[in-house]
N, C-alpha and C positions, 0 to 999 in steps of 0.2 A: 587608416584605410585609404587605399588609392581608388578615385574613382573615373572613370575616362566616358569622354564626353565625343561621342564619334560627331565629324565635324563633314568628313568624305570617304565614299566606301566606292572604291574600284575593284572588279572582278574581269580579271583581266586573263588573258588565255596562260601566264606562267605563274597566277595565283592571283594574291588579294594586296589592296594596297590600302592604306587605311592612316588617314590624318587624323588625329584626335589631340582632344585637351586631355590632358592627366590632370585630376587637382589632387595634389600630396600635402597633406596638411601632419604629417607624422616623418618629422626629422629624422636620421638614424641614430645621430645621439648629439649631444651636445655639453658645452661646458659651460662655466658662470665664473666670473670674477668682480671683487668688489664688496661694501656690505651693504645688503639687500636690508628691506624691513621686517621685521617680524612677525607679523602675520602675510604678506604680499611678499614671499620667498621667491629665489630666480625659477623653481620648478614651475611655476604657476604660468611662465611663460611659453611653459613646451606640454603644461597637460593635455593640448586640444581642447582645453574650455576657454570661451572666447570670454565668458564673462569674470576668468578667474585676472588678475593681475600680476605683475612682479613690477617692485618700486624699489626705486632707489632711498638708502635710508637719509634721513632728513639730521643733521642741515650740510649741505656742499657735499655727497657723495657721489663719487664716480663709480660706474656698474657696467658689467660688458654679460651680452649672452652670446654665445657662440652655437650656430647650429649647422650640424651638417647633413647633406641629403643626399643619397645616392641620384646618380645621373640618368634617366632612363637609356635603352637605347635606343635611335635615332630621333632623338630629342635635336630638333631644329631652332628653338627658341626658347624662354622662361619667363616667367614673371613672378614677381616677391610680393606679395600681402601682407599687408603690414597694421596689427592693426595695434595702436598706443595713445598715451593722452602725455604731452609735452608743452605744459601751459605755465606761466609764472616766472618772476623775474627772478634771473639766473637758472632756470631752467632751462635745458637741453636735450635734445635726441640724434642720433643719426644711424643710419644703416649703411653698411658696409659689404661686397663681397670679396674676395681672394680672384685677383688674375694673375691664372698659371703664365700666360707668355711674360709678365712683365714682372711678377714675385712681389708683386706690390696691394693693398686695400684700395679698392675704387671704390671711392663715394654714390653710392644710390639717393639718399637721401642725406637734407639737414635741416634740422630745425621745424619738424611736423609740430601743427598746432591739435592733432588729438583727430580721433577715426580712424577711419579704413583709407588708407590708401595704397595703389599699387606702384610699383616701377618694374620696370623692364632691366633684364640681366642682361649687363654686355656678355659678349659671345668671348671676349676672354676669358672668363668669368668658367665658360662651359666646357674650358677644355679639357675638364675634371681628373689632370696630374697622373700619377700612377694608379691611384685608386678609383677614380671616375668620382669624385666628390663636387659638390656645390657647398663652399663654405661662404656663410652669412654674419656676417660681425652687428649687431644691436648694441649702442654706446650712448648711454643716457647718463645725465646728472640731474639731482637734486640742488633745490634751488636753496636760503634760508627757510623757506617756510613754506616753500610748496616741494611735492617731490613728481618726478616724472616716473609714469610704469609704460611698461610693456607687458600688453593685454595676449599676444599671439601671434601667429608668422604663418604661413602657406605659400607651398612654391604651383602656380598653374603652369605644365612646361605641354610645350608644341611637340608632340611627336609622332616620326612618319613610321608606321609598321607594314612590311613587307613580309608575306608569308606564301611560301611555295605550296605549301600544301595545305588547302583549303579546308579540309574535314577536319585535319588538327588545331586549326586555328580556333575554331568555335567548342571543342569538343570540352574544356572544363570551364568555361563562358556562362553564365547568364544574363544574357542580354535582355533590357529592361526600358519601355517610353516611357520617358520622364512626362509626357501632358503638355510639354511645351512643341515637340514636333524633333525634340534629342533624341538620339537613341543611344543608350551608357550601359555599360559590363562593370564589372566591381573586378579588381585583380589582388 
């Protein structure tokens, strides 16, 4: 589920203008390579349970999860969430996105020690090819005797919405205050 997080609301005399966060934590699809463990399978990485895991199987195994996100439209920025535990010798992590100008993986991340962390999407990264895609590479190993997972992903992306005509804009909306002084629609 996408949920948007209005950040700046302009009502301007040729309609509405509207910054927001998106937080899409539901890839459109993704792939897995590598051999995972047995019970902490690569699916575990994209159920949307943050408490669920995917591990690399134990000892010395290489695991990749591929996921891909459609691109909103006028998405101006991104950021990746990243949340895994990459602890123990000869253990590994890193994350990766696809830049369309250059056809190359850029490094976002290497070597997280385990939690939430974020990084910021180069704008390569955004130029989402013929399909408008955001592809994210996850590249972990397992160590001897400890193994590294990957708990879950979420892209928060910056986007500007321009709408001419103001009565359509709201009309299949329910807009909703979060308590905190946000004001968020579910799409």
């Amino acid at each position: 589920m996408k949920k948007i997080i209005i950040g700046l609301l302009l009502v301007l005399s040729v309609g509405i203008v509207l910054a927001a966060i998106v937080e899409d934590d539901t890839e459109d699809s993704y792939t897995c390579e590598g051999n995972f463990h047995v019970t902490h399978v690569c699916e575990n990485s994209v159920d949307e349970n943050f408490a669920t895991q995917a591990c690399a199987l134990l000892p010395s195994n290489e695991v990749k999860v591929f996921e891909n996100y459609t691109i909103p439209s006028g998405t101006v920025d991104a950021n990746w969430t990243v949340t895994a535990l990459y602890q123990g010798s000869g253990v590994f992590g890193n994350g990766s996105c696809w830049n369309y100008t250059s056809s190359l993986w850029i490094e976002l991340y290497n070597g997280l020690n385990g939690g939430v962390d974020n990084f910021t999407v180069p704008s390569g990264c955004l130029d989402g090819g013929d399909d408008n895609t955001l592809r994210l590479l996850n590249r972990y190993n397992s160590g001897s005797s400890q193994s590294a997972c990957y708990f879950e992903g979420k892209i928060l992306w910056d986007v500007l919405f321009v709408s001419t005509q103001q009565t359509s804009f709201y009309s299949n909306r329910k807009l909703n205050f979060n308590g905190n002084g946000g004001l968020y629609f579910y799409v």
